[in-house]
NUGUSE-459499 format. One record per residue: residue number from 0; x, y, z of N, C-alpha, C in turn; residue in three letters. Coordinates in steps of 0.02 Angstrom, whole numbers, plus 50000, padded with zeros to 5 digits. Last residue first. Layout:
N
   num    n_px    n_py    n_pz   ca_px   ca_py   ca_pz    c_px    c_py    c_pz   residu
   NUM       X       Y       Z       X       Y       Z       X       Y       Z      ALA
...
This chain:
333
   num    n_px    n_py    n_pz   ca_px   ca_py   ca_pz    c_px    c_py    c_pz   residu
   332   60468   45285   61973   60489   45335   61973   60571   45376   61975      UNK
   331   60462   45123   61913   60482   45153   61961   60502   45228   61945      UNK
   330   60376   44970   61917   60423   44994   61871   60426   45053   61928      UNK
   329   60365   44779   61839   60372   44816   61874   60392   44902   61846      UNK
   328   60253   44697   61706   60298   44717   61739   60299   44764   61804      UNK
   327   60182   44586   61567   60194   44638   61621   60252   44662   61665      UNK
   326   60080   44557   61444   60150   44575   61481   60134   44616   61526      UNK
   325   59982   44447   61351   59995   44473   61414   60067   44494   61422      UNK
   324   59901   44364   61190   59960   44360   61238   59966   44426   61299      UNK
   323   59790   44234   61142   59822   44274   61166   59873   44325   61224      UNK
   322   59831   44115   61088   59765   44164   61037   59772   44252   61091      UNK
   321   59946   44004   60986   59936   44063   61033   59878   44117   61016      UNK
   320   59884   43832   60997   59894   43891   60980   59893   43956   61015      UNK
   319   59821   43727   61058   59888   43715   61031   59905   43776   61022      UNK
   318   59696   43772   61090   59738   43696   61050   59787   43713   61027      UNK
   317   59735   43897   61132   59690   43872   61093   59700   43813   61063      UNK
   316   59837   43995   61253   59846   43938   61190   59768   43930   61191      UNK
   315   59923   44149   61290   59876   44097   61306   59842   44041   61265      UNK
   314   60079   44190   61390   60022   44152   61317   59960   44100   61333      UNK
   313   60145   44323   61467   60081   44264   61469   60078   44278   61402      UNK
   312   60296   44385   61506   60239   44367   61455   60188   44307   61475      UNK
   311   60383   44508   61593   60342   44459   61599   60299   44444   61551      UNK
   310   60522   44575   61571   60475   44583   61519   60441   44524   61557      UNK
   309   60677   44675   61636   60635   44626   61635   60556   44619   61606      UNK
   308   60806   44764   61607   60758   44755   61628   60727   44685   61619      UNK
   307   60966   44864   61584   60926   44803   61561   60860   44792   61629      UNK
   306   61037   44964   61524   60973   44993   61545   60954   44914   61552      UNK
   305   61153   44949   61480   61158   44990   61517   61084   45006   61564      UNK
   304   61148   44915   61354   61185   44989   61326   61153   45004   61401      UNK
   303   61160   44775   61355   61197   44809   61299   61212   44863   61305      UNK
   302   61008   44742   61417   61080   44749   61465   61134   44775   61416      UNK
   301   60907   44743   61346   60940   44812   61376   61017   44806   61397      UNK
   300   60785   44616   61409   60822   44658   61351   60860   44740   61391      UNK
   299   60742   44437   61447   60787   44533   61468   60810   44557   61409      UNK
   298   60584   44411   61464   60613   44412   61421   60692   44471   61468      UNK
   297   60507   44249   61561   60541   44335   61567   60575   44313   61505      UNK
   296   60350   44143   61534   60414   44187   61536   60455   44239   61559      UNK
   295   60213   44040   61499   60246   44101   61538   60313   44098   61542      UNK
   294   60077   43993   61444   60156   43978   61404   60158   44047   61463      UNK
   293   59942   43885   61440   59945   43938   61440   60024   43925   61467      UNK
   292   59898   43755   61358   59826   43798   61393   59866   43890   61403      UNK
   291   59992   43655   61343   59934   43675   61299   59879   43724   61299      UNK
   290   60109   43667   61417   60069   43614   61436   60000   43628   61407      UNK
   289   60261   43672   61306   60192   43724   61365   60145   43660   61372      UNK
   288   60418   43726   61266   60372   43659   61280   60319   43690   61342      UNK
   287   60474   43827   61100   60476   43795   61186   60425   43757   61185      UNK
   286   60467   43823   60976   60520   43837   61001   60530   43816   61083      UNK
   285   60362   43800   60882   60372   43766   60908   60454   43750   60952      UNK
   284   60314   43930   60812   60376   43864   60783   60397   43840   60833      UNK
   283   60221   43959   60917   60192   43956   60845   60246   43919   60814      UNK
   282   60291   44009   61036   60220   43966   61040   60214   43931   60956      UNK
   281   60371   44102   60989   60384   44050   61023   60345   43986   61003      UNK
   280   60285   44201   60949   60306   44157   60903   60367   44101   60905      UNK
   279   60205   44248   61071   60175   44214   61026   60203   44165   60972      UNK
   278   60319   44297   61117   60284   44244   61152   60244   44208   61106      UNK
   277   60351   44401   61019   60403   44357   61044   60373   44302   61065      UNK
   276   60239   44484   61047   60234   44446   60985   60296   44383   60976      UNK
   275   60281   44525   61177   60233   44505   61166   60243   44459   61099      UNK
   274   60396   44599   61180   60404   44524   61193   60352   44513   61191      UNK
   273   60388   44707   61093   60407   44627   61057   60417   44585   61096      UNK
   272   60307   44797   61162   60260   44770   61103   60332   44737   61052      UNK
   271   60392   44806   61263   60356   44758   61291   60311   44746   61213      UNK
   270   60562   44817   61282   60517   44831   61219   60449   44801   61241      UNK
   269   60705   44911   61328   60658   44866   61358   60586   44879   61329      UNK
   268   60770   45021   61251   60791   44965   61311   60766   44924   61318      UNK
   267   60782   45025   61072   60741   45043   61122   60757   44976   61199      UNK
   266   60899   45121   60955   60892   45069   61009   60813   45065   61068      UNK
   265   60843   45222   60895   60896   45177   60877   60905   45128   60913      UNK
   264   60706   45295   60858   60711   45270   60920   60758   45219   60882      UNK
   263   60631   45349   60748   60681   45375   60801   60682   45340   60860      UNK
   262   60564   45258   60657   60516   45321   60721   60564   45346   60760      UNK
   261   60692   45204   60616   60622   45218   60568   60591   45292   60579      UNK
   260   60728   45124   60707   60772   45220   60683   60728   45250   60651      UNK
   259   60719   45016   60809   60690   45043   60779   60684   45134   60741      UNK
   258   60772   44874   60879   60790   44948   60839   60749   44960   60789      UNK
   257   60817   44775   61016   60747   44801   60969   60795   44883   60936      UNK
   256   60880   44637   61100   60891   44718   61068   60837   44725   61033      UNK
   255   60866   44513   61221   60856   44539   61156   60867   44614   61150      UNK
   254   60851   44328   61296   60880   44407   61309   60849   44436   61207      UNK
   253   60743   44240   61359   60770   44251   61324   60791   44315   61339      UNK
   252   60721   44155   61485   60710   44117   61453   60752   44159   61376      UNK
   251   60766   44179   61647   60752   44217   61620   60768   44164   61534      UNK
   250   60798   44078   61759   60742   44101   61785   60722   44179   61726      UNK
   249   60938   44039   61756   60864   43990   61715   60802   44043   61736      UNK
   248   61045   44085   61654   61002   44119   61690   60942   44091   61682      UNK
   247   61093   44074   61524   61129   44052   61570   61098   44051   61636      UNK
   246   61023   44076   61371   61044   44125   61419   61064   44076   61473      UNK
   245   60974   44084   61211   61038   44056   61234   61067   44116   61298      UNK
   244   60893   44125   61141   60860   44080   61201   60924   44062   61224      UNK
   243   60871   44286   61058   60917   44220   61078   60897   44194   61143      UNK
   242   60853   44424   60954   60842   44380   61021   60868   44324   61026      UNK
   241   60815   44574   60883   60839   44526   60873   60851   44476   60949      UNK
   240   60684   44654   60802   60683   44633   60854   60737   44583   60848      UNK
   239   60646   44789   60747   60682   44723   60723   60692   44718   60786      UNK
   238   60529   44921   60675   60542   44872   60719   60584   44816   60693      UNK
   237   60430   44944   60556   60483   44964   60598   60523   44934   60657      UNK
   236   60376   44886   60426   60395   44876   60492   60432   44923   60524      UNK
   235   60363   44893   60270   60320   44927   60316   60310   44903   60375      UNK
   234   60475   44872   60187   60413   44804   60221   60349   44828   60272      UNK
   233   60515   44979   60142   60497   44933   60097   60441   44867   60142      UNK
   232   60532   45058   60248   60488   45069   60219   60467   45033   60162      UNK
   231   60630   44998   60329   60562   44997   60370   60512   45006   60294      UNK
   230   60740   44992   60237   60707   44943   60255   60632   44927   60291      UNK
   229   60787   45122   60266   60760   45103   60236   60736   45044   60212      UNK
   228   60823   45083   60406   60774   45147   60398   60752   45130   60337      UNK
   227   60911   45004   60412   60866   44977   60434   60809   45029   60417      UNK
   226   61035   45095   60353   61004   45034   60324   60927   45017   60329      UNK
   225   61039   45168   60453   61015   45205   60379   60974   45153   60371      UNK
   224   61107   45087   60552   61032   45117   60550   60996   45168   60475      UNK
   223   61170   44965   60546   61157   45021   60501   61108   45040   60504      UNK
   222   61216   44873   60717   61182   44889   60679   61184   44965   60595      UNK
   221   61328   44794   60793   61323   44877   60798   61263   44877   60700      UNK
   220   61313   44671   60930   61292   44718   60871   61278   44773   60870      UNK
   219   61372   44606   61043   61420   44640   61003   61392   44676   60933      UNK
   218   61250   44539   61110   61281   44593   61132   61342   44646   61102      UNK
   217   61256   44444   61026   61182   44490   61008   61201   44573   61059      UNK
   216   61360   44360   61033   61332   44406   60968   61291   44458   60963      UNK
   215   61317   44316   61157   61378   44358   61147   61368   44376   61106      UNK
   214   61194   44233   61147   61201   44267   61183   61260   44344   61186      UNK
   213   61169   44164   60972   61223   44156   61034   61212   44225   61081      UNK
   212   61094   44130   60866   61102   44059   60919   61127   44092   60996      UNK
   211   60959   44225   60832   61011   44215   60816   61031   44143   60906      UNK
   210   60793   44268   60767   60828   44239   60815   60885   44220   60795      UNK
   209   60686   44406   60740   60743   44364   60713   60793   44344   60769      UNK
   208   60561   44496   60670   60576   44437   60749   60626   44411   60702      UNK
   207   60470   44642   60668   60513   44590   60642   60533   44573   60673      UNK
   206   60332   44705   60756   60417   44690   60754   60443   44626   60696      UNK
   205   60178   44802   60755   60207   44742   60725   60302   44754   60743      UNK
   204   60075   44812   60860   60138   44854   60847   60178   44810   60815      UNK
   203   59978   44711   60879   59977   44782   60887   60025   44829   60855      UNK
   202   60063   44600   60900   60013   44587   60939   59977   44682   60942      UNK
   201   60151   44550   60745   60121   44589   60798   60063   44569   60843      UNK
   200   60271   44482   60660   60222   44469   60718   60205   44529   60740      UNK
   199   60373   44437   60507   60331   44517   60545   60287   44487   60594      UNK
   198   60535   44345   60521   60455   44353   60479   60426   44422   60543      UNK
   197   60641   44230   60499   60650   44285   60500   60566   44342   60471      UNK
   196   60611   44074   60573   60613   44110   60522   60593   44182   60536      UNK
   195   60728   43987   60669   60670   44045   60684   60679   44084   60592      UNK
   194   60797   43872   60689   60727   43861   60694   60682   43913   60670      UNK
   193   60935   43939   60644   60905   43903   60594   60822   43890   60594      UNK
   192   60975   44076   60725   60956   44039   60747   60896   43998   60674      UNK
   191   61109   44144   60638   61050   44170   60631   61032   44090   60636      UNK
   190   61241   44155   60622   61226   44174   60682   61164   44180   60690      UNK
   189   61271   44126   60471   61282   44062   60542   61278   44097   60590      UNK
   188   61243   44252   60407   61188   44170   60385   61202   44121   60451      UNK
   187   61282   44389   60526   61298   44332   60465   61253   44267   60465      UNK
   186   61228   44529   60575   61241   44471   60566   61269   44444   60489      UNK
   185   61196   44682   60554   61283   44663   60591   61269   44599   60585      UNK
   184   61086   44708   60512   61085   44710   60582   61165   44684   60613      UNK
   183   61112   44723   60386   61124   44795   60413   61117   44792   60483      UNK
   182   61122   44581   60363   61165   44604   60339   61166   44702   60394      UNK
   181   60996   44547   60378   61016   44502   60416   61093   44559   60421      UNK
   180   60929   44613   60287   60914   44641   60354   60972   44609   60376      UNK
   179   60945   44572   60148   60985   44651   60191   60955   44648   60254      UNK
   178   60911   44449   60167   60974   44449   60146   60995   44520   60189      UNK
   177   60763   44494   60169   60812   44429   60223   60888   44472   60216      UNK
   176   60748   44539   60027   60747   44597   60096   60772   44556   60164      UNK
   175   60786   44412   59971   60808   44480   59953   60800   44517   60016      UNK
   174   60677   44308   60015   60766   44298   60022   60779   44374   60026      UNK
   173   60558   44397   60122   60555   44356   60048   60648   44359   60041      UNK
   172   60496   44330   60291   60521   44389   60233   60555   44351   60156      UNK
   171   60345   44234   60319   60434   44230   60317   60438   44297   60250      UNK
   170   60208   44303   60338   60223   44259   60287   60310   44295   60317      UNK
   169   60123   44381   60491   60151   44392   60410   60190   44344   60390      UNK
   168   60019   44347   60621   60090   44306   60612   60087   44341   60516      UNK
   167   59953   44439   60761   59955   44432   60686   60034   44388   60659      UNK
   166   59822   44450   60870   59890   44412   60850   59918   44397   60780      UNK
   165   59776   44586   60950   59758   44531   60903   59826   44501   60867      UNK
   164   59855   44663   61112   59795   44660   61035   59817   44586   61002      UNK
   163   59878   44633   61270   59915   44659   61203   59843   44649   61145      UNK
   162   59841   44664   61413   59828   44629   61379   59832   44669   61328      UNK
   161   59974   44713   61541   59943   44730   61517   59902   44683   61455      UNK
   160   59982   44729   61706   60001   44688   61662   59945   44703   61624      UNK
   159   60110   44802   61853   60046   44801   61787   60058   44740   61748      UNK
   158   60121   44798   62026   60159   44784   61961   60080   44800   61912      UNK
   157   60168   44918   62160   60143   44887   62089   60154   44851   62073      UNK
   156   60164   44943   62350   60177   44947   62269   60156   44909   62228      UNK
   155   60162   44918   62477   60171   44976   62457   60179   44997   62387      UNK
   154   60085   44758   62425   60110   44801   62494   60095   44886   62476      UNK
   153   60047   44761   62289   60067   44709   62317   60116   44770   62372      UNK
   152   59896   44776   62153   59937   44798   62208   59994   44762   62268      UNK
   151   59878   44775   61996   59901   44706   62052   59959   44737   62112      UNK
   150   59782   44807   61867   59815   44824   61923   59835   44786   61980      UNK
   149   59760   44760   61704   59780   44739   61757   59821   44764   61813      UNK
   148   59671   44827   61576   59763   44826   61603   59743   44795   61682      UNK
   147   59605   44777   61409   59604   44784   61500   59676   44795   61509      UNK
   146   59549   44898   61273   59594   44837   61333   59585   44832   61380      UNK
   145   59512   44938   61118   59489   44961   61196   59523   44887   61217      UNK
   144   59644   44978   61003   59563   44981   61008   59547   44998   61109      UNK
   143   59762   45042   60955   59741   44992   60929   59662   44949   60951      UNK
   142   59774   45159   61035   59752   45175   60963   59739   45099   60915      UNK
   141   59663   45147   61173   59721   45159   61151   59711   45157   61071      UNK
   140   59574   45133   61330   59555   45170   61236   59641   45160   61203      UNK
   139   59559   45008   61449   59588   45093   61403   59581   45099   61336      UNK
   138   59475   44981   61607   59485   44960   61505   59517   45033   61497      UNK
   137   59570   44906   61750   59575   44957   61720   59557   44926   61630      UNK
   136   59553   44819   61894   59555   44796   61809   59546   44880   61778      UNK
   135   59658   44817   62038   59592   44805   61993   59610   44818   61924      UNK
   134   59723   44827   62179   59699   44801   62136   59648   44809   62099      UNK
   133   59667   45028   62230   59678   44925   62243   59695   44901   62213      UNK
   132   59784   45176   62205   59726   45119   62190   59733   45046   62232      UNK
   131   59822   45308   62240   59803   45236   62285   59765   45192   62267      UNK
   130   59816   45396   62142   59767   45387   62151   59763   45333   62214      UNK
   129   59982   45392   62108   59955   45448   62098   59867   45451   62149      UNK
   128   59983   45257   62097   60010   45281   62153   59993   45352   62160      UNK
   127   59892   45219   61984   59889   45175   62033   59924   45225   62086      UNK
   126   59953   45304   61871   59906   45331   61918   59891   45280   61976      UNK
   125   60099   45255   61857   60078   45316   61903   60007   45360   61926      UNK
   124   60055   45131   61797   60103   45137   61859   60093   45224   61901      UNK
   123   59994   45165   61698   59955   45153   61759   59977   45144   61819      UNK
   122   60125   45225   61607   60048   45270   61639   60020   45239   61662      UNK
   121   60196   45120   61643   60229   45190   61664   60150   45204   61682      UNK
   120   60141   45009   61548   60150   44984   61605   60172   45075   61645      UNK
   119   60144   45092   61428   60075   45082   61455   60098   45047   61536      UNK
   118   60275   45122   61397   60230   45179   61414   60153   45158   61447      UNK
   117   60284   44980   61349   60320   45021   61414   60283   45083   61442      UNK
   116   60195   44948   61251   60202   44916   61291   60246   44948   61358      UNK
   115   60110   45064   61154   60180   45063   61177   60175   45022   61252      UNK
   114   60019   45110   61004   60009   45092   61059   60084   45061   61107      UNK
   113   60025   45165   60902   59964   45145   60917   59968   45118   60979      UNK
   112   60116   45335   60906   60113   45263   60860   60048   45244   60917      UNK
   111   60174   45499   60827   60112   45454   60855   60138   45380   60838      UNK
   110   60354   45542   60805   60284   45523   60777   60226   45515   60831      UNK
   109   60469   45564   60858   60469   45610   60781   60386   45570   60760      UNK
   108   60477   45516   60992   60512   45596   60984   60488   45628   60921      UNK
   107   60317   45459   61011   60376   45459   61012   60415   45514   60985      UNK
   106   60172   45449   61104   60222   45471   61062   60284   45460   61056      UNK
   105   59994   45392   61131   60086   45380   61136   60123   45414   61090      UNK
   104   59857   45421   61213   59892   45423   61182   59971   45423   61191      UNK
   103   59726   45343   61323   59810   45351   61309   59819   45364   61248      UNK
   102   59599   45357   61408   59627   45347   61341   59685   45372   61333      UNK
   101   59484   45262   61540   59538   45315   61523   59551   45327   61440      UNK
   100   59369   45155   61543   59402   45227   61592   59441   45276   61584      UNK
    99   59249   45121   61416   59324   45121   61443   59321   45176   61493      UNK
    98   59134   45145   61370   59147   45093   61372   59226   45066   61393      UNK
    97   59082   45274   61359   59053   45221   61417   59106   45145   61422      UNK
    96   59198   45406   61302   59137   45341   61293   59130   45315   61356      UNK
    95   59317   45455   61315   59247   45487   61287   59204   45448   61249      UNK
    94   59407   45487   61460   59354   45436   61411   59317   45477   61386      UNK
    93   59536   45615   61465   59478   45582   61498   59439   45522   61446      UNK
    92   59714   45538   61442   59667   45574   61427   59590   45548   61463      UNK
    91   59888   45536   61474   59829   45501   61490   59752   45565   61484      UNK
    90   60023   45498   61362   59969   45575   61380   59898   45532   61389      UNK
    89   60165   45444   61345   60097   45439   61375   60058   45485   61382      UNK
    88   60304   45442   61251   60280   45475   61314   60210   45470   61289      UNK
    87   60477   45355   61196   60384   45344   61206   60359   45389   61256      UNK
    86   60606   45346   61227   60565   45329   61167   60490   45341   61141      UNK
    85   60601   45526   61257   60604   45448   61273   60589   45433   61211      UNK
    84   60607   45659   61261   60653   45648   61206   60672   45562   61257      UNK
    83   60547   45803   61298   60560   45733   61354   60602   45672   61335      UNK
    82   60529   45846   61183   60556   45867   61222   60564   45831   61264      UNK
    81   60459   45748   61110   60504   45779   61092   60553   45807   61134      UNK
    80   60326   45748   61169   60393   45705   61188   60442   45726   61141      UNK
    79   60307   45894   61185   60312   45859   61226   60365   45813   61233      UNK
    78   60281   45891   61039   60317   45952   61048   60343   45926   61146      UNK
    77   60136   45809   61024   60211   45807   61010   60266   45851   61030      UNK
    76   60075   45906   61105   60083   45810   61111   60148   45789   61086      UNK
    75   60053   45994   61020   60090   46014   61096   60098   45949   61124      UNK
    74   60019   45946   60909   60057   45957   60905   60100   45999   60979      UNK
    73   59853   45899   60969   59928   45838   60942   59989   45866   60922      UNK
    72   59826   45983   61112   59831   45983   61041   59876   45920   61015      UNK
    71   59766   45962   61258   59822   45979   61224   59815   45978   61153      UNK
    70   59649   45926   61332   59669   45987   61304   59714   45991   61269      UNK
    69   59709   45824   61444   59670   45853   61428   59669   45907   61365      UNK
    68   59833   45753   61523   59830   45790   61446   59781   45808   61406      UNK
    67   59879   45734   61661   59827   45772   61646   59838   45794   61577      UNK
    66   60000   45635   61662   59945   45651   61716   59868   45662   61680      UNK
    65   60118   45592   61545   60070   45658   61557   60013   45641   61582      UNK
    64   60265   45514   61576   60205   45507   61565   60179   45596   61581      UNK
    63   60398   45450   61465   60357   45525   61501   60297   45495   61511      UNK
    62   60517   45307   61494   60441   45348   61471   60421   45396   61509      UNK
    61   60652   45188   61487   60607   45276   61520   60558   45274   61474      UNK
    60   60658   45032   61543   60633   45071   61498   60609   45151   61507      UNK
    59   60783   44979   61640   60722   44987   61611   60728   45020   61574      UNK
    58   60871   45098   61765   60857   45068   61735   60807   45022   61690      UNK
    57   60850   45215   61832   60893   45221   61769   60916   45151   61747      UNK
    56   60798   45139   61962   60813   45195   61944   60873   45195   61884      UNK
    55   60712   44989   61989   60811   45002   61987   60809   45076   61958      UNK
    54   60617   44896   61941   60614   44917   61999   60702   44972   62038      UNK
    53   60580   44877   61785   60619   44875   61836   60604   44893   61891      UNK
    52   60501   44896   61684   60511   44823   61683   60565   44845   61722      UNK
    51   60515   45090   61665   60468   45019   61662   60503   44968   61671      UNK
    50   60529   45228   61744   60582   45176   61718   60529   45117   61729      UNK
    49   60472   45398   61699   60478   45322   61735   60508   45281   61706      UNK
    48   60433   45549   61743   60489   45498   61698   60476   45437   61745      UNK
    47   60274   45657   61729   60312   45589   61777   60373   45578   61711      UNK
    46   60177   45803   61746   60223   45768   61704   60286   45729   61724      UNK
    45   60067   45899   61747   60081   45845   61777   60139   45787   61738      UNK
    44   60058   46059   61691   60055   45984   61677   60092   45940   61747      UNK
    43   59969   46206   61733   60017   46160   61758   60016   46092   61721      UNK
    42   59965   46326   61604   59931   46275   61638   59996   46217   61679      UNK
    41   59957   46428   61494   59973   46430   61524   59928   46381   61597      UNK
    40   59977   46389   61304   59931   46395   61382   59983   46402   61432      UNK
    39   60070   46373   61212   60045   46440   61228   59978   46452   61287      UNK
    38   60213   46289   61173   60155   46271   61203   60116   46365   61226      UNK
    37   60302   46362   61103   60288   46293   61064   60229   46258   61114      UNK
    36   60382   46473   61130   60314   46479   61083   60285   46419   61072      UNK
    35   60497   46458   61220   60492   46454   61139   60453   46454   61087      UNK
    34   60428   46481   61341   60453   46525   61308   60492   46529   61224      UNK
    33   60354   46358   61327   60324   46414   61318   60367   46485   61324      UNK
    32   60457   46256   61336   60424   46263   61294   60368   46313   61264      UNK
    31   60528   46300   61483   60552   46302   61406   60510   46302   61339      UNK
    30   60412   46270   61534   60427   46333   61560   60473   46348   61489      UNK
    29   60404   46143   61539   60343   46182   61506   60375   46269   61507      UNK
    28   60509   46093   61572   60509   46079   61523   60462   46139   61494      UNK
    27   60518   46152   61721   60563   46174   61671   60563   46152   61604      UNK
    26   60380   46181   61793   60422   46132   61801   60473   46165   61736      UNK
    25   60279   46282   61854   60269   46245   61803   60334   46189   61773      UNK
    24   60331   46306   61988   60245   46301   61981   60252   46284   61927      UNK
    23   60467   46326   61976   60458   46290   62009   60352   46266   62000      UNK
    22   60451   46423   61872   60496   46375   61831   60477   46319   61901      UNK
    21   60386   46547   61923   60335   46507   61883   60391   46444   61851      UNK
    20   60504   46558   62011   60433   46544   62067   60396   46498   61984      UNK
    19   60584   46613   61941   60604   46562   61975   60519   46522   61998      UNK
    18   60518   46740   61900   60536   46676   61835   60552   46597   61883      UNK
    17   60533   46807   62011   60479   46790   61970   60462   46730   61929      UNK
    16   60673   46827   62023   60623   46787   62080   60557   46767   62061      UNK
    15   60703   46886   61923   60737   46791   61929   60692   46778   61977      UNK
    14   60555   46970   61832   60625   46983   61881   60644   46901   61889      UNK
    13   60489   46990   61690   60503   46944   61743   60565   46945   61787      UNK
    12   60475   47144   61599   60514   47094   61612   60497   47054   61671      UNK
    11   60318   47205   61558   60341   47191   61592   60397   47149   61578      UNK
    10   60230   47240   61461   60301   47250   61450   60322   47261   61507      UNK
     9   60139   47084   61491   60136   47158   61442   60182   47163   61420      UNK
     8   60228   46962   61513   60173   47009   61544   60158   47087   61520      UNK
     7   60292   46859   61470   60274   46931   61432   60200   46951   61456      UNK
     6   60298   46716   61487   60367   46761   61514   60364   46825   61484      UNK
     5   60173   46683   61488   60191   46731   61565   60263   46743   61549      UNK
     4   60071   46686   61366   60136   46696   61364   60151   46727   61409      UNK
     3   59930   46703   61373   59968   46663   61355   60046   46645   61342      UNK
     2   59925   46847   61439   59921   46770   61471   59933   46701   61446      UNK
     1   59962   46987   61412   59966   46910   61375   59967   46867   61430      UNK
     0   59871   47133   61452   59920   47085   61478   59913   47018   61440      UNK
């Protein structure tokens, strides 16, 4: 008898009552994927959709998370989100050190990347409720090193906040590759906010940051994603982050789109590895006014295509400077 393969029990066929029972005990992704050969255990996954930086069903940011990804292989990791086909799915793994509790890996539909501000607020969002946690400080392994995440229970529910990596500011893009970004992201030289030079920040996940003046512009761009694709590979970014302090809404400081086609992901709703580096490069051209010690915000991104959410950022300054930065959020099954 194949046990690795229950829809081939010897030569047995699976009667519908059969097949029904293992599509309800293994859920319908895994149940698809192992009859396409593309996962060959036979094992329950634990496997959440969640909507990050909201509290609003189908809205936010989706992410898969995976419970229990023990075991899996990096190509049943992938073959996952692929199939779950977010920007980003989570596979929470055991520690294999002393020096953290958990270890996340992230995917996206066509890669690995190092680490995913939404997917990380999703996977503690569901073990906090998965586990009843208290408040408390969670370290995680992720691919840009070991972190704290911040659990902050409040009644019957969450919020996270997570501490982003090392703050990297890259040199203003050089005129030439300026010229085609500004150009494949649908702008023109007078929609492109004069204070903000067009340059690479990461706090981990590097984004190109480009500020334009007007709220309405940023909602009427239809981007070249060829374009931008090949563009990732001359500056080795993926990511464009475009944004504007021009919002109407005092209690939300900036709105923004992120595209990134590079890693498949043409649009991403709600980006938490750019409002991080966003905060930082606030802080750094002297774009807003902080009382020297520590810079807080909401960013909204999404509302364009339907999904908009909310991005909480902490900065935290060094004379004057951003040394480091925090997001967080709500979010919801």
């Amino acid at each position: 008898m194949d046990m690795t393969n229950p829809m081939n029990q010897g030569n047995k066929i699976l009667t519908n009552e059969e097949y029904k029972e293992l599509w309800t005990r293994l859920g319908p992704i895994q149940v698809k994927m192992i009859e396409e050969g593309r996962i060959g255990s036979l094992r329950t996954l634990k496997v959440y959709q969640v909507d990050s930086f909201t509290t609003e069903k189908f809205k936010g940011n989706p992410a898969g998370v995976v419970l229990n990804a023990d075991g899996l292989s990096d190509q049943e990791m992938q073959h996952i989100a692929r199939e779950l086909n977010n920007s980003e799915t989570a596979f929470i793994i055991s520690p294999d050190g002393n020096d953290h509790e958990i270890k996340i890996r992230f995917f996206t539909p066509k890669t690995e990347v190092p680490v995913c501000g939404h997917a990380t607020i999703a996977a503690h969002y569901i073990r906090a409720i998965e586990y009843k946690l208290n408040s408390s400080t969670v370290f995680q392994k992720i691919g840009i090193g070991i972190l704290p995440v911040e659990i902050i229970k409040e009644r019957t529910d969450y919020s996270i906040v997570m501490t982003q990596g090392r703050i990297e500011f890259y040199p203003p893009i050089d005129p030439e590759e300026r010229a085609k970004i500004v150009h494949a992201l649908d702008l023109k030289e007078d929609d492109i906010d004069q204070r903000c030079p067009i340059q690479i920040v990461s706090t981990g996940h590097s984004k190109v940051m480009v500020g334009i003046n007007k709220y309405s512009k940023l909602n009427d761009l239809s981007p070249d994603l060829l374009a931008l694709t090949k563009i990732s590979k001359t500056i080795n970014c993926n990511g464009f982050f475009v944004f504007t302090t021009d919002s109407e809404q005092k209690e939300i400081l900036t709105h923004g789109r992120m595209f990134a086609p590079a890693i498949g992901v043409n649009e991403d709703p709600v980006t938490g590895n750019a409002h991080g580096p966003l905060g930082a490069y606030l802080i750094k051209h002297s774009l807003v006014k902080h009382n020297g010690s520590v810079f807080t915000f909401k960013g909204e991104q999404g509302y364009a295509i339907g999904r908009s959410g909310l991005v909480n950022v902490i900065v935290n300054l060094d004379e004057g400077e951003p040394r480091q930065v925090k997001i967080g959020g709500r979010a919801v099954v």
